[in-house]
C-alpha atoms as one frame of an Amber mdcrd trajectory, in Angstrom:
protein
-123.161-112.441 217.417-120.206-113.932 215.023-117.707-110.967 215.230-116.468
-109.121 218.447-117.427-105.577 218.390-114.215-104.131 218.556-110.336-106.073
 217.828-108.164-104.449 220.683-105.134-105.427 219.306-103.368-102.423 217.734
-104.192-100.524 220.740-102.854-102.965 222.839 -99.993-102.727 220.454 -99.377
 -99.425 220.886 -99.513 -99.411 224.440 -97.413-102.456 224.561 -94.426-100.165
 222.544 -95.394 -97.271 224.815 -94.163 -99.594 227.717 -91.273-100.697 225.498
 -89.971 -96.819 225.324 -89.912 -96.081 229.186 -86.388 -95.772 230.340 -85.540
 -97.128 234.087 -85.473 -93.430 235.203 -88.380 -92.602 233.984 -89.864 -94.741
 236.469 -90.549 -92.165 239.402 -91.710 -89.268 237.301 -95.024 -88.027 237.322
 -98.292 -89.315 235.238-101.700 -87.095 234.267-102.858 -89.052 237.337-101.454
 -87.137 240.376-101.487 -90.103 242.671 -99.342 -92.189 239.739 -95.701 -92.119
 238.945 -94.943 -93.909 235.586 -93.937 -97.528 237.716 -97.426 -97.403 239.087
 -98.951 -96.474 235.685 -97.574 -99.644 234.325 -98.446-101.379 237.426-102.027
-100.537 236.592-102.117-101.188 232.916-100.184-104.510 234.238-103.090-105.749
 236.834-106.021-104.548 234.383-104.827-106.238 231.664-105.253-109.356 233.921
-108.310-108.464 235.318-109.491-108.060 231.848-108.456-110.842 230.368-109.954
-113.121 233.550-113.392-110.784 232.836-113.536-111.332 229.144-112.670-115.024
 229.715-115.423-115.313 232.435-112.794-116.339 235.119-114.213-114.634 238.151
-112.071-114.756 240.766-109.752-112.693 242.926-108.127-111.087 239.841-111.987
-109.677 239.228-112.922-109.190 242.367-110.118-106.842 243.354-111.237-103.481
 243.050-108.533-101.104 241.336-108.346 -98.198 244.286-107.541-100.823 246.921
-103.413-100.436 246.199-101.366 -98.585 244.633 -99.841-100.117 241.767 -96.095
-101.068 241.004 -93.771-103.109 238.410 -91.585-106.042 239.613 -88.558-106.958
 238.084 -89.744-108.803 235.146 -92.880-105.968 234.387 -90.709-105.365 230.624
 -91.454-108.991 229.938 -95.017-109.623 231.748 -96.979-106.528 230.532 -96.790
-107.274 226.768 -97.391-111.031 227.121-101.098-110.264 229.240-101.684-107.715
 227.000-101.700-109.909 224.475-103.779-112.387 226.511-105.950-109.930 227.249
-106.663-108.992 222.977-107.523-113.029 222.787-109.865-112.651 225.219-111.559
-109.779 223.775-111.501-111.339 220.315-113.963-114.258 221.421-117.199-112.727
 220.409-118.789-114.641 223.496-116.564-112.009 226.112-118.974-108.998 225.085
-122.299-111.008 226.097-123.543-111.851 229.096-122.589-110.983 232.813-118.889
-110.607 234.029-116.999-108.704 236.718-114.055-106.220 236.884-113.041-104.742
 239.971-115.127-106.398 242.077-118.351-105.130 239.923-120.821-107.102 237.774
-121.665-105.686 234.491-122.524-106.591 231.179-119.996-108.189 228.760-120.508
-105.339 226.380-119.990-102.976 229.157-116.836-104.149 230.217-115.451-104.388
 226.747-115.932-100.712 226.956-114.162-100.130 229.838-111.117-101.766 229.077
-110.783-100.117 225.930-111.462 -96.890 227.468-108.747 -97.810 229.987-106.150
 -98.885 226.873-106.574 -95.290 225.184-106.778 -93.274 228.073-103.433 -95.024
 230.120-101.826 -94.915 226.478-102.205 -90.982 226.854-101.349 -91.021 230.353
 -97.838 -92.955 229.708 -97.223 -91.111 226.494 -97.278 -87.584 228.120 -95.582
 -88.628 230.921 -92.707 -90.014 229.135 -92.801 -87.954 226.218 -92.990 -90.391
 223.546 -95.742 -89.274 220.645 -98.840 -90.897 221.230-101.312 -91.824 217.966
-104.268 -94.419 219.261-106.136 -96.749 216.805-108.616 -94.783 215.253-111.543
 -97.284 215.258-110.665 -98.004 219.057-110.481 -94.049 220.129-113.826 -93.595
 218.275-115.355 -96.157 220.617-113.883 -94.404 223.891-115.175 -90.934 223.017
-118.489 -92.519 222.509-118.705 -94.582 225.745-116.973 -91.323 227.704-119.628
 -88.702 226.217-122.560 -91.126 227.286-120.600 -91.774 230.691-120.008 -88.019
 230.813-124.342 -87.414 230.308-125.530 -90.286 232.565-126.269 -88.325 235.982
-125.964 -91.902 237.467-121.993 -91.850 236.684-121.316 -88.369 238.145-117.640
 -88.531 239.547-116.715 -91.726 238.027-114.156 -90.364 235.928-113.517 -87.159
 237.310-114.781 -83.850 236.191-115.110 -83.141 232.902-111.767 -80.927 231.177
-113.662 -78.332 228.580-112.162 -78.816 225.595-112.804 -76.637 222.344-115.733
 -78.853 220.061-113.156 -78.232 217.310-110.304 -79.772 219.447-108.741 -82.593
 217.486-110.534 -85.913 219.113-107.978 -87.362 221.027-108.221 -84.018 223.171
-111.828 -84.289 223.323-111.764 -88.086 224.443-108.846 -86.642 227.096-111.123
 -84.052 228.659-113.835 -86.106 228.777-112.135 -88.441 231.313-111.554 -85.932
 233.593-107.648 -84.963 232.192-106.465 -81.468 230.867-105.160 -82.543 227.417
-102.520 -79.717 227.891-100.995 -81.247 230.522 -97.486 -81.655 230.481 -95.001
 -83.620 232.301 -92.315 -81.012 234.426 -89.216 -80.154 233.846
């Protein structure tokens, strides 16, 4: 292999200005995921971004062993300044074409290189929507990148083996633009909306 499969950068990028947009008191409000207020949204991007990066450099160790449900996420004081600096850490990992072959490990599983290049940019489009509707900033993923996440979420969505790993899936109309689609098929109603 001589190029990666994917460049996550202007996803990352977008995510990264997502971040930028969240306003202190934003902070406690609600997210598409009920157990996540925006702080621990970020908190999550925050420590999978890490964990990414460590998987796509091969640098097993607690930071890839740690398996996402065993906190809750939060910020610290300097989140504004940390998240965009390991997200992009996390791109230069990704861009080595040696991080999607072979084995590596992300939340304390072992899976394929390619596999886990999947994840995390299922995780980057998906958390993008999340902090987007929750904060109500407009929310336009990288094309090329939301193509691969409605790929790997339909096949997730038909594998019997990976019932419940993502939550049921939202119906959404087959004429539904695809962001929606993508949305539904991680388990989230793309009509959700955050209270007023």
């Amino acid at each position: 292999m001589t190029d990666t499969p994917l460049d996550l950068g202007p996803q990352a990028r977008i995510v990264a200005r997502l971040a930028e947009g969240v306003t202190d008191e934003q902070l406690a409000d609600g997210t598409p995921c009920p157990r996540y207020a925006v702080r621990n949204m970020l908190g999550h991007l925050l420590g999978l971004a890490v964990a990414f990066r460590d998987a796509g450099r091969k640098d097993l160790g607690v930071t890839t062993d740690t398996s996402p449900d065993a906190a809750v996420p939060d910020i610290g004081p300097d989140w504004r300044e940390e998240l965009p600096k390991v997200l992009d850490e996390l791109v230069e990992a990704w861009r080595d074409p040696a991080a999607w072959t072979g084995t590596t490990r992300a939340g304390g599983v072992d899976l394929p290189g390619e596999v886990a290049g999947a994840v995390v940019t299922d995780e980057l489009v998906i958390h993008g929507w999340d902090l987007a509707r929750a904060t109500g900033q407009a929310y336009a993923p990288d094309p090329v990148v939301l193509e691969a996440t409605h790929t790997f979420l339909l096949a997730a969505a038909e594998d019997p083996d990976r019932a419940g790993v993502f939550g049921p899936v939202v119906p959404v109309p087959p004429d539904a633009p695809l962001l929606d689609r993508t949305v539904g098929l991680s388990g989230r109603d793309p009509g959700w909306t955050r209270p007023e």
